[in-house]
N, C-alpha and C positions, 0 to 999 in steps of 0.2 A: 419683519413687521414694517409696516407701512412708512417710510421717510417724515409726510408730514404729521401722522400722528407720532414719533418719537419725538418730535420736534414740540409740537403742544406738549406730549406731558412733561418734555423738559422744561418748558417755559413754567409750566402748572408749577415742579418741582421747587424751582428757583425762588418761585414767590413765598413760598411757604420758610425758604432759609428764613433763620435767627439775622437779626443788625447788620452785625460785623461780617458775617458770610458773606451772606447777600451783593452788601456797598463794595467787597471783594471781588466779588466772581461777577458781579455785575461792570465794574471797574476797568477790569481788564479784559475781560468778551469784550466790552464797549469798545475799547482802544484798539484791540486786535481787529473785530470788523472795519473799525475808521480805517487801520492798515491795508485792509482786504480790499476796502475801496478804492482805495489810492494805488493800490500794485495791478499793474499792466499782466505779468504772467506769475507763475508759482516764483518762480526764482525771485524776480524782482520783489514777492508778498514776502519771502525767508529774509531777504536782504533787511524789509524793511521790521523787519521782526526783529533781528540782530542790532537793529541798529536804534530802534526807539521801544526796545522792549519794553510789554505792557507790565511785565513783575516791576522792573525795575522803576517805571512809571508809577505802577501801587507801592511798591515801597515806602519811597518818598512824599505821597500824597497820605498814606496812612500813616508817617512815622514810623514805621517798620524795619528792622533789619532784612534784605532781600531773601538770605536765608529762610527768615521765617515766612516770608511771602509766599514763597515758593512752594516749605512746606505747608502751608495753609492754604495754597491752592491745590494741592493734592489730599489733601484729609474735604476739602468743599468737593472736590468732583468726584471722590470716593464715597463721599455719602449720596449725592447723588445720584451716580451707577445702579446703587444698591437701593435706594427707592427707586429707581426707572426698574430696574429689575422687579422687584416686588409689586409694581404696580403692572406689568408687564405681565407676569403669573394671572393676576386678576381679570385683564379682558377680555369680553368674551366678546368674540367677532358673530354677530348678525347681520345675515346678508338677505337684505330685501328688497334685490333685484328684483325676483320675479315674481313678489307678493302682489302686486298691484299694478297689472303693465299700463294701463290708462293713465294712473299717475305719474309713472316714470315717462312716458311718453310724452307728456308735458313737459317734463324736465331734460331731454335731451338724452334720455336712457344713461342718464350718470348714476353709479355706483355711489346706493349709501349705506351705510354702516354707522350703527350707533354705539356709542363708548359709552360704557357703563364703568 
């Protein structure tokens, strides 16, 4: 399936977590991008993962034991999976390239598809 439509329905996904999920997994994506930013190659991005980890970051910023962070970040991307999944089942790809070529012709002959 297409990279950026996994990408929206993740985002769609995330929105929809409960509070505590959410301030979670949004927490630590947040952290880990900031890293990703900042790392020059993969090595240097693990390094810096090792070394200012985002669990242990949420930890401490939720009062958590890391343990339980950790697990609670794997039951949040678990549920998630499995709505991507299911919502995945659900779309139906229509392709209306060549419905209307004067219109696409306008548009640079880009490929669209509507997500239902």
């Amino acid at each position: 399936m297409n990279e950026r439509l996994m990408e929206f329905l993740l985002r769609d996904e995330v929105t929809k977590l409960s509070g505590v999920k959410k301030q979670v997994y949004e927490f630590i994506v947040n952290e880990e991008d900031y890293l990703a930013s900042k790392a020059d190659t993969v090595d240097h991005f693990m390094r810096l993962l090792v070394k200012h980890s985002p669990p242990r970051l949420a930890a401490r910023h939720f009062n958590m034991p890391y343990g339980e962070i950790i697990r609670f970040m794997h039951e949040i991307e678990e549920e998630l999976n499995e709505r991507l999944e299911e919502r995945c089942k659900k779309v139906k790809w229509m392709d209306y390239t060549e419905k209307s070529q004067q219109t696409f012709e306008e548009y640079h002959r880009k490929l669209f598809l509507f997500v239902n």
